[in-house]
BAMARVO-920688 format. One record per atom (N, C-alpha, C): x, y, z negated; residue in one letter. Coordinates in steps of 0.02 Angstrom, whole numbers, plus 50000, padded with zeros to 5 digits. Layout:
! BAMARVO-920688
XYZa...
//
This chain:
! BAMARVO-920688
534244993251734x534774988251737x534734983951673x534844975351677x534574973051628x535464970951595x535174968551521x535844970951488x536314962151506x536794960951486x537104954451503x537044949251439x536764943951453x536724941751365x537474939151327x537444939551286x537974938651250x538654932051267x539214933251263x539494928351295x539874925751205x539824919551193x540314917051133x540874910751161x541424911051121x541954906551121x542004903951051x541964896751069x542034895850997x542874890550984x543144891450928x543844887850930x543824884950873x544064880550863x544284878150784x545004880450764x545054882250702x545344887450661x545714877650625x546544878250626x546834871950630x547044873450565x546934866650514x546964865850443x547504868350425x547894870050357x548444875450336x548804870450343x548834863850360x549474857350331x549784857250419x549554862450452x550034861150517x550384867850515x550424870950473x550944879250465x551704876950468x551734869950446x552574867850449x552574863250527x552194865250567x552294861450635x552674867050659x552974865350739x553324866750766x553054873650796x552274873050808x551894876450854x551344880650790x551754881950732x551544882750698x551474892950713x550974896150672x550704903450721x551314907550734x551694908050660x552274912650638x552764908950701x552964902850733x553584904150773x553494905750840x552824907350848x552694908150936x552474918450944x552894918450981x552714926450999x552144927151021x551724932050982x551264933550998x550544932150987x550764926350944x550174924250899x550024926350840x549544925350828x549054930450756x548844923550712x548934924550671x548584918050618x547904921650590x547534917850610x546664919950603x546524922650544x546974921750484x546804925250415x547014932550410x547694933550464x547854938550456x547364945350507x547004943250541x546504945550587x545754945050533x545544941150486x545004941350448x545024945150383x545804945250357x545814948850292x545264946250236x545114939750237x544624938350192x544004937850204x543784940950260x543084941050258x542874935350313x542164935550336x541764931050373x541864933250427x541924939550454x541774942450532x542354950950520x542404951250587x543044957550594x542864957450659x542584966250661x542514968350743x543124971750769x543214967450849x543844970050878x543704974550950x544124979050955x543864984051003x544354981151065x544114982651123x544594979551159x544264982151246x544664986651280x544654991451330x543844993151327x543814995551273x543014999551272x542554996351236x542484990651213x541924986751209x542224982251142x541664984551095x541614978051029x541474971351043x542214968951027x541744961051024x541894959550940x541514952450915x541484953550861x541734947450828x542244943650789x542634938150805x542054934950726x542154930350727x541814927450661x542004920450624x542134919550580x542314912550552x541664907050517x541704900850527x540884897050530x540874893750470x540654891250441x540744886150375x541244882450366x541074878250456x541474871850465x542104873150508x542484881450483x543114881650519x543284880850580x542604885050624x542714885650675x542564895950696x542804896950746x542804903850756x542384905250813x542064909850825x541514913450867x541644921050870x541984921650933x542064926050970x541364930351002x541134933450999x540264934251034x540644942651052x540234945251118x540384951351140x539724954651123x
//
């Protein structure tokens, strides 16, 4: 059985000068602000019903999701 190749999402990670918007992470339930999911670093693997995927942050402030 051959394996599935890798699937990525990529998002842009929205500059800190929209934290005082409306739709800003802290007033919507359920949202995560991407720093608090990176703790500093470049990449943070997330487990999720069995399976690592592996989230990652890019130079140019964008994020890559890859399974």
């Amino acid at each position: 059985m051959s394996q599935a190749q890798p699937h990525a999402i990529v998002a842009s990670q929205k500059p800190a000068s929209t934290a005082s918007s409306p739709q800003a992470a802290d007033s919507r339930p359920g949202c995560v602000d991407s720093t608090e999911l990176l703790r500093g670093q470049k990449t943070v693997d997330i487990s999720h019903n069995g399976l690592t995927y592996r989230l990652q942050a890019t130079r140019l402030g964008k994020l890559i999701l890859t399974k």
